[in-house]
Steps between C-alpha positions, in 0.01 A plus 500: 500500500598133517329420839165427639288797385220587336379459172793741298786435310820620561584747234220595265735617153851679504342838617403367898742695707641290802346768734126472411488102434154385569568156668213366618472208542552343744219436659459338301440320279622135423500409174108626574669851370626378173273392201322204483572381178815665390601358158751254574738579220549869517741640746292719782572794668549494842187492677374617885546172695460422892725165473770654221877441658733732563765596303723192387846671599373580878540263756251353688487698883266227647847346638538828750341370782702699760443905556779675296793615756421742693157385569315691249131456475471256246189606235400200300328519162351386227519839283777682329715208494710619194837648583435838368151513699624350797773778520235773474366384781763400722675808401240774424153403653656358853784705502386697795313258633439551919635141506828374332319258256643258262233404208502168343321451265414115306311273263133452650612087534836583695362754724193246600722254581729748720216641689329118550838362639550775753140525627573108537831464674420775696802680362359821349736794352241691304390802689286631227300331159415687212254258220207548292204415713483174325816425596448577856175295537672122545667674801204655661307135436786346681534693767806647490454893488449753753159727557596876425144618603716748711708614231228527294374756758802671496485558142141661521556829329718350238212506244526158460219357228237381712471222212870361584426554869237227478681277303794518755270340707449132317190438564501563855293766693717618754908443371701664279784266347689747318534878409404615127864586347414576137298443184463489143192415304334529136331834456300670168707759305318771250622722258366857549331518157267215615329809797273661232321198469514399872083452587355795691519517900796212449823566712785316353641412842163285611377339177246243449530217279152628348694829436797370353282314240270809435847707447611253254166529327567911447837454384406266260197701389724796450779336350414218317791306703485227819686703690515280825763241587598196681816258505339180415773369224684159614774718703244736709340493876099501389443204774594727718255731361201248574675382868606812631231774358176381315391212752605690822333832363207293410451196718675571768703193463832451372361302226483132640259497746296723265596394214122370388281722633231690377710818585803325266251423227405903472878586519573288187239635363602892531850383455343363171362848397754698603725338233327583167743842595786339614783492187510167345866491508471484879524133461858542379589740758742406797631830627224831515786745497557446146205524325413805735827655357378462129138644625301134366326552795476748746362324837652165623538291784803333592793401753702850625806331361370490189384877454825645642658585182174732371496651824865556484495630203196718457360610862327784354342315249315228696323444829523168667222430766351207710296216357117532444225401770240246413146435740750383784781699521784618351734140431861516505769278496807643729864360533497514841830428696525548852719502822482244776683348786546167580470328815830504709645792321822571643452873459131575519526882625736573237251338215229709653699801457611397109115456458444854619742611303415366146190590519564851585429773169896513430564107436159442347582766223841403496357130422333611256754710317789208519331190460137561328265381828225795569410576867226356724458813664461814399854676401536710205721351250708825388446602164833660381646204625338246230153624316394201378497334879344750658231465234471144570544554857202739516267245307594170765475741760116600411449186421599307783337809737150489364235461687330235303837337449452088460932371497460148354831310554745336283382128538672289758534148465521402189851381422543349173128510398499879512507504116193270447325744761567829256409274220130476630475861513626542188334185290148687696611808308495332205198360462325732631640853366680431199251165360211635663377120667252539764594599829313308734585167327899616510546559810339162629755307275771744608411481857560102530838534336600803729358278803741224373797726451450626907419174603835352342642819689411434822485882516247660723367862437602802510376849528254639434332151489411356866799279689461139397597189721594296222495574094336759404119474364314638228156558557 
């Protein structure tokens, strides 16, 4: 997946077959999904990236600016932009679309500038937008979608995840500027010979952090090994660990507005303990699938794309579940895309109807099944179709549906200094877990250099932190 998506890579080894590629990624990231500091001479693999470019040999669709003949409903995007994903959904996903639809899908840059010139001559051709929610804030800021409140309505008993319903809302109380589409996310995986150690009254599918760390303590007690895991080598997605899941589940924030505070200073600390059973190679590891498959550990957190292939392979042999819950809630970090319309759509009924009709159970499955995003709502995912997505599926699903559920976006804003933001997290991580400096006295000299990198930004913040008029502050 060569487009805007969420933190993933395209192919993860020779064995990813074309039908259950875990694309993410999107939503995400910029460069924020890559490293931070990749070593500059060795060749890297490809790497989950919201700005990446399409494919070299495609051309560029920003230059249709007319409806295709006919007058199809034009669906612009800024997913599945590769030829072979584009046809799966032109030809597969809206192929029985209630309204003759033509998808176009392009580079996040190209599509802003399509969607900016319209909405400013007046001359608007897009019926219906499909973007990360990142990408689909600049256009709610200026103005230039429509309120689907009444779709939203509509759409009541689609089990839509209450979590993406509020989201869809951007900050406002009473609109709704676009229509959950689809997800993907980072989720824990365990092998099944970690559950005799699991700590008593513990349910796998609603962990606590404390939990987690008292299971690694049994497993190491009874084996002698560190049998817990995380991809913090050069080439993994631990920022997104500490943005997405440990400050949410613990702060409440998404890690910038509460990135000092007293309830950040006894994360690091438990983060701190919980390592002494984490395996020391973990700081070499970039993928979870693979050190899963050779059993060094047997619980791990990491990016769906990057547990496919041990899910794939050996569905009976591991479970894969959502992320622990800390003293506020259970953090996550979803790649959220959605579906919106803009202002002056030529063909507003008939985008209302392809939003009813993509999120119905057939098309989210089908999503799923031919291009790796998970469903917002609540369709099963079926099993002899692909067991190794409907595994995942199940575990974003429960995750995304708890009740204590705290969705912590991608960040927004950051351009170019989204690498120096995952640095902070990481360079925190550092001194703190693996040279054991004190906390407190970290994360004040952190803090002024993550207040720098926002404030260079211009970016404002996002959830679950507070709206910002301005750059956004750390306490």
């Amino acid at each position: 997946m060569l487009q805007s998506r969420p933190e993933t890579t395209h192919t993860v080894g020779n064995r990813w077959p074309d039908l259950r590629r875990v694309a993410l990624v999107a939503v995400l990231l910029l460069t924020a999904c890559g490293p931070s500091n990749p070593p500059p001479a060795q060749p890297q693999p490809t790497q989950p990236s919201q700005a990446q470019p399409p494919q070299a040999t495609q051309p560029s669709q920003a230059q249709q600016q007319a409806p295709a003949a006919g007058g199809n409903l034009v669906f612009f995007s800024t997913q599945f932009a590769p030829v072979e994903e584009q046809a799966k959904m032109q030809n597969v996903i809206l192929k029985d679309a209630p309204a003759k639809t033509d998808f176009v899908p392009e580079n996040t840059g190209p599509f802003n500038d399509r969607m900016t010139s319209e909405q400013k001559t007046g001359k608007v051709t897009v019926s219906l937008v499909g973007g990360l929610h990142g990408d689909l804030d600049p256009f709610v800021k200026a103005g230039y979608l429509e309120d689907l409140s009444s779709v939203a309505q509509k759409l009541g008993d689609r089990g839509l995840a209450p979590a993406f319903t509020d989201l869809a809302h951007m900050g406002t109380k009473d609109k709704t500027y676009y229509i959950p589409w689809m997800q993907a996310t980072y989720v824990v995986a365990i092998n099944k010979k970690a559950l005799p150690y699991l700590p008593q009254g513990a349910d796998v599918n609603a962990l606590t952090y404390q939990q987690v760390m008292d299971w690694g303590a049994a497993i190491q007690k009874a084996t002698n090994k560190r049998m817990l895991g995380f991809p913090a080598g050069p080439m993994g997605l631990l920022h997104r660990f500490f943005q997405g899941y440990l400050y949410p589940s613990y702060t409440g924030s998404s890690g910038v507005v509460g990135f000092k505070t007293s309830e950040a200073a006894a994360m690091w600390k438990d983060f701190h303990d919980l390592w002494q059973y984490v395996n020391p190679q973990s700081t070499n590891y970039a993928f979870m699938q693979e050190p899963l498959a050779s059993e060094e550990v047997w619980i791990a957190w990491d990016h769906v794309a990057r547990l496919i292939n041990v899910a794939n392979d050996r569905p009976n042999d591991f479970l894969l579940v959502p992320a622990p819950a800390g003293p506020k809630g259970r953090g996550f970090m979803p790649v959220l895309a959605g579906l919106a319309i803009p202002k002056g759509a030529p063909n507003r009924a008939g985008a209302e109807q392809v939003i009813d009709y993509l999120t119905q159970p057939q098309q989210q499955a089908n999503t799923a099944l031919q291009l790796a995003f998970f469903p917002v709502t609540s369709a099963p995912v079926p099993s002899e179709q692909s067991q190794g997505i409907k595994l995942e599926s199940e575990a974003v699903q429960k995750q995304s549906a708890a009740k204590d559920a705290v969705p912590s976006l991608l960040p927004i804003g950051l351009g170019a200094k989204g690498g120096d933001f995952n640095n902070v997290y990481l360079d925190t991580f550092q001194r703190v877990v693996l040279k054991n400096e004190e906390i407190a006295g970290v994360l004040e000299a952190e803090a002024k250099t993550l207040q720098g990198v926002i404030d260079d930004a211009k970016a404002s913040c996002w959830a679950p932190d507070p709206p910002s008029d301005g750059p956004c502050k750390v306490k």
